[in-house]
C-alpha positions, 0 to 999 in steps of 0.5 A: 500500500502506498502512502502518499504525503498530504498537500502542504497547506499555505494561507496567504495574508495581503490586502492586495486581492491580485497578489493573492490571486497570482500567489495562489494559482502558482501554488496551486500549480505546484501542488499546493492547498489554500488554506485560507486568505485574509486581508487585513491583520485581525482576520488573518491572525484570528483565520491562522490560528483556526486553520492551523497551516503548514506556511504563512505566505505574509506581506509587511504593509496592510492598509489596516496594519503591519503584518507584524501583528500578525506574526507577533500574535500568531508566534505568541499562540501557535510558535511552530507556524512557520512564516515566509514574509513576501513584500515590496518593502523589501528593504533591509531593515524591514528583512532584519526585523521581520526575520529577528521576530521568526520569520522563516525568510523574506523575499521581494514580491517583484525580484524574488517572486518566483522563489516563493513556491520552492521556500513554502516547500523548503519551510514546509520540509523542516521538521522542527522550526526553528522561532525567534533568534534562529531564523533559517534563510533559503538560497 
């Protein structure tokens, strides 16, 4: 008899319907399940900790709040959620702070896009993640 492993579960949080949009059909695509969407930080804290996922695809900027909240409150009830931070403020001090808070990495929505698919596989892959202090980066 053979197993087969379940899909990996990924939820998306961004305000921008088009970016979750293109987000999910290229996970989709590979292979992935949705397990669930929000765009602002209350629903995607509150969505999170309901559906429980393998990865958290998480922007910065929410027109209603930062996706720090969300990282802050989610680590705060569910520590092994993994979370791979996808933005446009990409600068350095936004990474570094994102990843100092246990973001597992941090790609540029528009230089590093299509890298998300194989990191939600390579975050989904650990067996222990790895919180705050000791961030794992993916090349």
């Amino acid at each position: 008899m053979q197993h087969t492993a379940s899909p990996t579960r990924v939820f998306l949080a961004d305000d921008s319907a088009l970016s979750r949009r293109r987000v999910a059909e290229m996970l989709t695509a590979q292979g992935m399940v949705i397990a669930g969407q929000a765009d602002t930080p209350e629903a995607a804290t509150s969505n999170i900790l309901e559906s429980r996922p393998d990865v958290v695809v998480l922007d910065v900027q929410f027109v209603k709040g930062t996706g720090m909240q969300v990282l802050q409150a989610v680590h705060k009830a569910a520590p092994h959620i993994p979370f791979i931070i996808l933005s446009n403020h990409a600068e350095p001090a936004y990474r570094a702070r994102y990843l100092a808070a246990g973001a597992a990495c941090f790609l540029d929505k528009h230089a590093e896009f299509y890298q998300l698919a194989g990191q939600v596989k390579a975050v989904a892959g650990l067996t222990h993640y790895r919180p705050v202090g000791q961030s794992v980066s993916f090349s």
